[in-house]
C-alpha positions, 0 to 999 in steps of 0.5 A: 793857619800861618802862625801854625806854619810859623811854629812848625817852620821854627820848630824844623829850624831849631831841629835842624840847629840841634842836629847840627850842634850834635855833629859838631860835638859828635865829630869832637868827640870822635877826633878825640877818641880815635887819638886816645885809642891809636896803637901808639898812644895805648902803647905810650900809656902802657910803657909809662904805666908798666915800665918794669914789665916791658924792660923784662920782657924787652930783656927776654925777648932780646935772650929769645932772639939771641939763642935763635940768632946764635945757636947753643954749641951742639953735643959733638963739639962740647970740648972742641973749644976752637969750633965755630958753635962754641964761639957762638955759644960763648957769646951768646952766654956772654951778650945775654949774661951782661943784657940780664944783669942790666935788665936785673938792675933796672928791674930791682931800682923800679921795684924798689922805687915804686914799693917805696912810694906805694909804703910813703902812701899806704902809711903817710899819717891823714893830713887832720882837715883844718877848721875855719868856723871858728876865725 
């Protein structure tokens, strides 16, 4: 009967070991996963992996906000050119007019760079593997 308590106490403690290893990659793996998935580094990752998207929607939200911010001119001051909504209306004109043609030329140079890229790889010749038998 002692050696089969000998066994079954190793066994216990080898249990224990094993449980004990398991928390410890487990509490790794967590670390590393709430990291990967918190709001900043999803964000990160998709600016990097979508800039083109998030410069054109910076760029209409920023128009959304400006014709909130500063109302178009209304019906009855159309040829009031001194009214106060007029003034409004022309700098908002001219604010989302200067945003869109900046958001227009980076939107144009990203295209361009990643269509280039995506050209170079979808038409670059098969690098021939070499062979080294016969050295």
């Amino acid at each position: 009967m002692g050696r089969r308590e000998q066994e079954r106490q190793q066994l216990k403690l080898r249990a224990v070991a094993d449980l004990a290893h398991a928390r410890t990659a487990l509490s790794h793996h967590t670390e590393r996963a709430s990291l990967e998935f918190a709001p900043g580094a999803i964000i990160s990752r998709s600016i990097q992996k979508h800039r083109a998207a998030w410069i054109i929607g910076a760029a209409v939200a920023g128009v959304v906000a400006l014709r909130f911010v500063l109302p178009s001119r209304s019906r009855k001051n159309r040829r009031d050119n001194f009214s106060k909504s007029d003034r409004k209306g022309t700098l908002s004109r001219l604010l989302s007019s200067a945003l869109m043609g900046a958001a227009r030329k980076s939107a144009f140079a990203y295209a361009a760079n990643y269509f280039q890229n995506y050209l170079k790889q979808q038409f670059q010749p098969p690098v021939p593997e070499r062979d080294d038998t016969t050295a």
